[in-house]
C-alpha positions as CSV (number, residue, x, y, z in Angstrom):
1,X,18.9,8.6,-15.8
2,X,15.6,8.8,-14.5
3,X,12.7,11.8,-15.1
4,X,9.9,12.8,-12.5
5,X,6.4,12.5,-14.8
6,X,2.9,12.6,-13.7
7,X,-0.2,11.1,-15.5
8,X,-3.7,10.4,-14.8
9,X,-4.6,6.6,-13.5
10,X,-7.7,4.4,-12.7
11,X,-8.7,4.0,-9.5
12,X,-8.0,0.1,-10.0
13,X,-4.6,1.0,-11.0
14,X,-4.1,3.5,-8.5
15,X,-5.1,0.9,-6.0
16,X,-2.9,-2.0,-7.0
17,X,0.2,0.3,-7.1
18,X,-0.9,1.1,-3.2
19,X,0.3,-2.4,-2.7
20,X,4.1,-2.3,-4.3
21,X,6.6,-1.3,-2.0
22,X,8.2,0.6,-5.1
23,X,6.3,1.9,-7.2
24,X,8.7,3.6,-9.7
25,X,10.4,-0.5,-10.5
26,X,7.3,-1.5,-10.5
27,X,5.9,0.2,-13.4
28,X,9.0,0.6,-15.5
29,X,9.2,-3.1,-14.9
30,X,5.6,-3.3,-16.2
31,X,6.3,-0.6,-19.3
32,X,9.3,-2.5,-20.7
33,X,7.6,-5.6,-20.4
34,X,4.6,-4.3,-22.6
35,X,7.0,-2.6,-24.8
36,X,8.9,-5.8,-25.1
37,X,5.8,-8.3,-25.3
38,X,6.9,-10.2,-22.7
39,X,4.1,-12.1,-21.6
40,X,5.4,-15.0,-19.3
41,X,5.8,-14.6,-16.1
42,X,8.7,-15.3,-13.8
43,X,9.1,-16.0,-10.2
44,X,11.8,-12.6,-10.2
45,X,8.9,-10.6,-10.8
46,X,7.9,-11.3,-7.4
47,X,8.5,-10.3,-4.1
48,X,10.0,-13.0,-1.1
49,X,6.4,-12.3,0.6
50,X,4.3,-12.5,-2.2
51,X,6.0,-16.0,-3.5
52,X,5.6,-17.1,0.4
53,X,2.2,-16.2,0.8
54,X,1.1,-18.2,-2.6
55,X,2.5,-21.0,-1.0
56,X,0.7,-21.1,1.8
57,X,-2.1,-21.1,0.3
58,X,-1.4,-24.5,-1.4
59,X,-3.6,-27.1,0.0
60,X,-0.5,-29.5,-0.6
61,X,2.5,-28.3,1.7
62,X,2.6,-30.0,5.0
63,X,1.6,-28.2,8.0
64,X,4.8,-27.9,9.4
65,X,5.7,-25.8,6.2
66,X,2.9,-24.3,6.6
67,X,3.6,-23.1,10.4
68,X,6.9,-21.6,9.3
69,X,5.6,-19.8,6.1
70,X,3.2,-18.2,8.4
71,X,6.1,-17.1,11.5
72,X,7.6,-15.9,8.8
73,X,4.7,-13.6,7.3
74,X,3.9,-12.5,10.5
75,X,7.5,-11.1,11.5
């Protein structure tokens, strides 16, 4: 079941919730995790683009990785 609540944010916050595609999974995700103490983090918390665009920014993948990483964050 799930409840519609509003509450007051920083602008920071605001601002890096402007970048989730769903914000609602995003911060239950985030609430149970600080409820929990869960303090590692896993590749699952992550979306396909994000983990892709991390990697290309490792000096260490080969450019021909490199090339397709990049095709495919500019579909």
């Amino acid at each position: 079941m799930k409840s519609l609540k509003t509450y007051n944010m920083d602008h920071d916050v605001v601002k890096i919730l402007s970048r989730q595609p769903n914000k609602s999974q995003f911060v239950c995700r985030a609430v149970r995790r600080l409820d929990h103490n869960i303090s590692e983090v896993s590749p699952a918390d992550f979306s396909t683009r994000q983990l892709l665009a991390a990697l290309h920014s490792r000096s260490e993948i080969s450019a021909q990785l490199a090339g397709c990483i990049l095709a495919e964050l500019t579909d």
